[in-house]
C-alpha positions as CSV (number, residue, x, y, z in Angstrom):
1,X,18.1,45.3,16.4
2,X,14.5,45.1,15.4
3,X,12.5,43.1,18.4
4,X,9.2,43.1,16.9
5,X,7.1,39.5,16.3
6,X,6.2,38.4,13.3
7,X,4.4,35.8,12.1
8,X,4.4,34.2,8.9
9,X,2.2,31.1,7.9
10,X,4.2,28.0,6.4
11,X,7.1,29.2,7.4
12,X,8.9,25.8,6.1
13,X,7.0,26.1,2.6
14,X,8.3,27.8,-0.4
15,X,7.6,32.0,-0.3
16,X,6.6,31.9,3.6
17,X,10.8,29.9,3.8
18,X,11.7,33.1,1.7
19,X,10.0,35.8,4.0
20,X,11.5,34.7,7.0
21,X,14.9,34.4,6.2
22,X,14.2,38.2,5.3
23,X,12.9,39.0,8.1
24,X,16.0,37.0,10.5
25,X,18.3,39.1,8.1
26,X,16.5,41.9,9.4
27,X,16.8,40.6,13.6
28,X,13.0,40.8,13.7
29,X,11.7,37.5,16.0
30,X,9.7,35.4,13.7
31,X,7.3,32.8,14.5
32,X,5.5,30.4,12.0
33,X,1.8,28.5,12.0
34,X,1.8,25.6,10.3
35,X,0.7,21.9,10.3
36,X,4.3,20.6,9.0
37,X,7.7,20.3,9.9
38,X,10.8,21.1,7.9
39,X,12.2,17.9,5.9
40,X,15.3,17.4,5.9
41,X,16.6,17.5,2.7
42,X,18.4,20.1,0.6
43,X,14.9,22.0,-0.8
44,X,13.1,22.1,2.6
45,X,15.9,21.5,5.8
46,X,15.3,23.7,8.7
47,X,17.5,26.5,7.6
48,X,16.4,28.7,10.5
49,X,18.6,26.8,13.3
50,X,15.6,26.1,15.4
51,X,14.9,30.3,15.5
52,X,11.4,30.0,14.8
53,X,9.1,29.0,16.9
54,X,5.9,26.7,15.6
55,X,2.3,27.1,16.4
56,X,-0.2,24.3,15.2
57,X,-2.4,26.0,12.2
58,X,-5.5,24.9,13.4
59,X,-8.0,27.2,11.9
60,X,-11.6,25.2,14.0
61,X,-10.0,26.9,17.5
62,X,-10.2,30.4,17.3
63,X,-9.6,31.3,20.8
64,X,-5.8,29.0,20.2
65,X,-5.2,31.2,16.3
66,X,-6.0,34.4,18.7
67,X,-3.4,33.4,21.5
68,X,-0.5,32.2,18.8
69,X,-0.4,36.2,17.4
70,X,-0.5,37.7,20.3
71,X,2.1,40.3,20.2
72,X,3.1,39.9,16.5
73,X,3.2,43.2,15.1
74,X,2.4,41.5,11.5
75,X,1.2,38.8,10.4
76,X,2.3,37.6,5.9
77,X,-0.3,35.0,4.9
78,X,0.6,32.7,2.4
79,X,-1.8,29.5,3.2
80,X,-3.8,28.9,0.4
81,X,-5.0,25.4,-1.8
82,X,-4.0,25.1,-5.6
83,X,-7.3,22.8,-6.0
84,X,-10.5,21.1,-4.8
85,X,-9.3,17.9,-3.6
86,X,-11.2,15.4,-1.3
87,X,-8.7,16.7,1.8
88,X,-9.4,19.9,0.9
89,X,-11.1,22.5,-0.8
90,X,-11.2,26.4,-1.8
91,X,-14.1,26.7,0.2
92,X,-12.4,25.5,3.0
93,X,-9.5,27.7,2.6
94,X,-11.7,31.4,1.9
95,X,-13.6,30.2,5.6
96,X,-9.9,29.1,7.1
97,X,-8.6,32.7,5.8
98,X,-11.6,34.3,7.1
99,X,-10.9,33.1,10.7
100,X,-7.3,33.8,10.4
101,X,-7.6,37.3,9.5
102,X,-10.6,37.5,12.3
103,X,-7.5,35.5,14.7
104,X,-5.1,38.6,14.1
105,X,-7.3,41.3,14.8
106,X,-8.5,40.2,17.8
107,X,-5.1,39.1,19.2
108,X,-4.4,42.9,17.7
109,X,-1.9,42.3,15.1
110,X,-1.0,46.0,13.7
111,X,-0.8,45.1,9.7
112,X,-1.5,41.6,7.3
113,X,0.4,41.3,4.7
114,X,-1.9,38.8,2.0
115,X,-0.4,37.1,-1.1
116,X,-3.1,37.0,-3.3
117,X,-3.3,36.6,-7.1
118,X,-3.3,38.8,-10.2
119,X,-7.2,39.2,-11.5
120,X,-8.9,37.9,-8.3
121,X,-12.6,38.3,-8.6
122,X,-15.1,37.8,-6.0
123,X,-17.9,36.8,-8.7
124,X,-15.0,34.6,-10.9
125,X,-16.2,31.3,-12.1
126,X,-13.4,30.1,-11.3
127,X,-12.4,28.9,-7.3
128,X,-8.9,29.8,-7.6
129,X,-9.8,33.5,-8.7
130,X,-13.4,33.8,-7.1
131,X,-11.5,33.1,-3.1
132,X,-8.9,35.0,-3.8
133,X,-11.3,37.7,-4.8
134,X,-13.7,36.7,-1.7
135,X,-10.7,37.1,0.6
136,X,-9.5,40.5,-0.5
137,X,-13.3,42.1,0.1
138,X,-12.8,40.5,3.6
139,X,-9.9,42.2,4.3
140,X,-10.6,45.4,3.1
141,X,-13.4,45.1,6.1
142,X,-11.7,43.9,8.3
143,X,-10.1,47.3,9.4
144,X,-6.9,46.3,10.0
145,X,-3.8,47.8,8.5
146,X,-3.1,45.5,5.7
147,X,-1.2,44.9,1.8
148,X,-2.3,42.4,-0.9
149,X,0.2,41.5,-3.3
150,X,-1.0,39.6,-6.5
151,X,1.8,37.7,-7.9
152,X,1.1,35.2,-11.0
153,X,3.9,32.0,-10.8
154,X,6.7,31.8,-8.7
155,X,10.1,30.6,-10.1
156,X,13.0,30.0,-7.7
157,X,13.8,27.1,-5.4
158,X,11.6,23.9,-5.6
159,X,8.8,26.3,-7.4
160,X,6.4,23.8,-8.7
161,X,5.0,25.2,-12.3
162,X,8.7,26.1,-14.1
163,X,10.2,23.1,-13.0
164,X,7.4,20.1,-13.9
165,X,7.8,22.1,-17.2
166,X,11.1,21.0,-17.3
167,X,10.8,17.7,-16.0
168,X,8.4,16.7,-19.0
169,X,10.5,18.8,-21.4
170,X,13.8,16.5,-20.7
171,X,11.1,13.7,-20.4
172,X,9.0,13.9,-24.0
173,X,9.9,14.1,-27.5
174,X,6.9,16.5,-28.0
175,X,5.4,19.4,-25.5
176,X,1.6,20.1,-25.5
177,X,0.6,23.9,-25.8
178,X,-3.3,24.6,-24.5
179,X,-4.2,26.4,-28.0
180,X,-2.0,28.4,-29.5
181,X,-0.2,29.2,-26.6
182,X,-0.4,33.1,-27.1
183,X,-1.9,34.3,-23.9
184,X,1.2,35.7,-21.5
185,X,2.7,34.4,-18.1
186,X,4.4,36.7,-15.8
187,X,6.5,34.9,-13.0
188,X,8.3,36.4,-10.4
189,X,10.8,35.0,-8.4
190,X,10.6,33.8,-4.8
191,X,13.2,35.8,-3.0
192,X,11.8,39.3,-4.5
193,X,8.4,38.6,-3.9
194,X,9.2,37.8,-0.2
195,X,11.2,41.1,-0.5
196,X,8.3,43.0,-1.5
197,X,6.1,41.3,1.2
198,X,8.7,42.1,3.9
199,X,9.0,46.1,2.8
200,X,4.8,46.1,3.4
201,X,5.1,44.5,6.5
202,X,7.3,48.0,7.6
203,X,4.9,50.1,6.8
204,X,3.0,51.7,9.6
205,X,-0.3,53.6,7.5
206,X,-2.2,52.8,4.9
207,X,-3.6,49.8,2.7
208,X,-1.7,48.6,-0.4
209,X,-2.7,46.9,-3.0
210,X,-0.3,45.9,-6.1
211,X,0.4,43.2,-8.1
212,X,3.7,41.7,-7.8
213,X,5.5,41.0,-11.7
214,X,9.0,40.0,-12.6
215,X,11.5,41.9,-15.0
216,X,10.1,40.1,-18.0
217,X,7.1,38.7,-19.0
218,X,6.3,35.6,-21.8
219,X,3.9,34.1,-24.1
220,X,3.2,30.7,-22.4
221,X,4.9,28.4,-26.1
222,X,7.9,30.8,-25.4
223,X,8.3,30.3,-21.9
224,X,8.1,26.9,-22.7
225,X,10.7,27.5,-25.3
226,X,13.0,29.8,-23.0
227,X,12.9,26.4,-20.2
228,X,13.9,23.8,-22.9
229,X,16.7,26.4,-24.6
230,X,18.5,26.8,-21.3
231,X,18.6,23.0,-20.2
232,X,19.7,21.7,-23.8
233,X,15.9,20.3,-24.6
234,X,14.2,22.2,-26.8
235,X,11.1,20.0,-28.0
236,X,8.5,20.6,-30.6
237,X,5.6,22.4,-29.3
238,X,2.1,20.4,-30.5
239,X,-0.9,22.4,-29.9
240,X,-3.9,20.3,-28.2
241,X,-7.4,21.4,-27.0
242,X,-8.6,22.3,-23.2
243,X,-10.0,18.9,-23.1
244,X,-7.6,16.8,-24.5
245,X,-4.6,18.5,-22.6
246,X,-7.1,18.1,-19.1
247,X,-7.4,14.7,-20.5
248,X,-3.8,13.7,-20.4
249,X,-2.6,15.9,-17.4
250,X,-5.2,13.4,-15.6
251,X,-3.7,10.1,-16.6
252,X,-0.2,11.6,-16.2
253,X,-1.5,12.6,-12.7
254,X,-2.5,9.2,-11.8
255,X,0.6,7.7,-12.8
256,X,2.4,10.3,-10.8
257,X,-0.3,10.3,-8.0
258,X,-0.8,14.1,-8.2
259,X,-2.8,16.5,-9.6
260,X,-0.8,17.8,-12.6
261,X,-3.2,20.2,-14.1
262,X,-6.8,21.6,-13.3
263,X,-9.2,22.9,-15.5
264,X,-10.2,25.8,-13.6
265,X,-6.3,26.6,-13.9
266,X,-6.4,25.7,-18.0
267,X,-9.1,28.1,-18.2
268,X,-7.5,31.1,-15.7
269,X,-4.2,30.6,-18.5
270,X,-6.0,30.6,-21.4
271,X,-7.9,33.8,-20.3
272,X,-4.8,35.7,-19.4
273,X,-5.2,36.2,-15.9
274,X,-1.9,35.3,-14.8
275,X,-0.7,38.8,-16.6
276,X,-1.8,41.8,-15.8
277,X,-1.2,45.6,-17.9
278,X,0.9,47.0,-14.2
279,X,4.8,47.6,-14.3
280,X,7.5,45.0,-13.4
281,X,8.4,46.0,-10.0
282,X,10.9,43.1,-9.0
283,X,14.5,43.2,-10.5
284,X,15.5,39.1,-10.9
285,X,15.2,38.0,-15.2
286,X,13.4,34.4,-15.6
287,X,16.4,34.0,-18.1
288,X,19.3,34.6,-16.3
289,X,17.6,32.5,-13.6
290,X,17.3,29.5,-15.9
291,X,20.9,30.0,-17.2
292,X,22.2,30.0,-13.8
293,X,20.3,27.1,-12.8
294,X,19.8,24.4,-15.9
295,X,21.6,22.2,-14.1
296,X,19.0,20.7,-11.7
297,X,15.9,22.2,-13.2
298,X,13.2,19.2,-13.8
299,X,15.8,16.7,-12.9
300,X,13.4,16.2,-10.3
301,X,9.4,15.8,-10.5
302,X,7.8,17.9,-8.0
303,X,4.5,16.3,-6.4
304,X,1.8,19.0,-4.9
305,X,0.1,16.5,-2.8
306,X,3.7,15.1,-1.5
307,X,4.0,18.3,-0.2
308,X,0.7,18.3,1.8
């Protein structure tokens, strides 16, 4: 049995839930930080049996992050913020990484293992991009032992993107496309993403940095096509303008009390950066995943501030 520590961040969220159920498979003693507790219901119930001890995420006392990964071996970082909001920011989160990653290497933490994004860039216009980038630099100076994986959109579980996508599509006669819907999407489900984060964590030398792509890759109107053919509602695909589609996700995201859409995320589509020119190096198809699971998928609206 493998008695090493490891720490994962939001242990009880979506791809740090997936990492350590890996890493239980595996016997290694895993411990989470995070500032929630598991809900009990059937996306997010404490499927871990009470085998993984909490430690408040609280990034302002350094000497406590320090003292909470003390004898982890390796530490998979999947905090991050989708957007600027008044609770939070991605300012906020780069400086909250920063003293995370600064946490683990004083309390000695042998590698990190980072989920990034595909096409970070330090000098982006964009937040998303431009802290992702900002946090990889850090790390690469950090001088501890350490992988960054860049996937683009999860699918799996209560993934958020794939299934609002559904939700509208069983919703609305008609499905807005940003242009003419050309540039390319590459998800990658949950549970081999977590797979590939969990092989890092074994390794013992060397810094790693790859980007993390499903079996199959899409235009964004024929993702959108491949959702509605496999839950029966295949809508007609109008194509709208930046503005107006940043328009409407915002009065849609009032209704719902969310934040549906960004235009910093618009923008990072349109552009192409969630696809990158790398091999496919995680086995699970997007289609037979949304032919196995039509059922349920956008039955239910999935709210990103809820979850905060």
């Amino acid at each position: 049995m493998n008695t090493e520590k490891h720490i994962v961040t939001g242990a009880f969220g979506l791809s740090g839930r997936y990492i350590a159920r890996r890493l239980l498979k595996q016997g290694v003693v895993v411990e989470t930080l995070t500032n929630t507790r598991p809900v009990p219901d059937a996306a997010s119930a404490d499927v871990f049996g009470g085998r993984v001890r909490t430690h408040p995420l609280n990034f302002a006392n350094a000497d406590g992050l320090a003292r909470s990964l003390e004898g982890a071996a390796v530490l998979y970082n999947t905090y991050w913020v989708r957007f600027d909001h008044r609770r939070f920011t991605h300012e906020q989160a780069v400086r909250n990484t920063f003293a995370l990653f600064e946490a683990a290497k004083r309390a000695g933490v042998r590698r990190i293992v980072h989920v990034s994004i595909t096409n970070p860039d330090a000098a982006s216009e964009l937040p998303y991009f431009r802290g992702k980038g900002q946090i990889e630099e850090f790390l690469r100076g950090l001088g501890v032992g350490h992988t960054i994986l860049r996937p683009a959109v999860l699918f799996g579980d209560n993934a958020i993107l794939l299934n609002n996508i559904a939700w509208m599509l069983r919703r609305f006669p008609v499905f807005g496309i940003f242009g003419d819907g050309r540039y390319r999407i590459e998800p990658i489900h949950v549970d081999d993403l977590a797979a590939l984060a969990v092989e890092q964590g074994a390794r013992v030398a060397g810094n790693v940095t790859m980007d993390a792509k499903g079996a199959e890759s899409y235009e964004y109107r024929e993702l959108v096509r491949a959702i509605g053919r496999a839950i029966g509602c295949e809508r007609r695909l109008v194509s709208i303008s930046p503005r107006a589609g940043y328009a409407m996700g915002r009065v849609f995201g009032a209704v719902m009390g969310d934040v549906v859409i960004t235009r910093e995320e618009i923008r990072g589509l349109m552009a192409g950066l969630l696809a990158t020119d790398s091999p496919p190096n995680a086995p699970t198809k997007l289609s037979e995943w949304l032919a196995a699971n039509a059922d349920w998928l956008g039955r239910t609206y999935q709210n990103e501030l809820k979850r905060r």
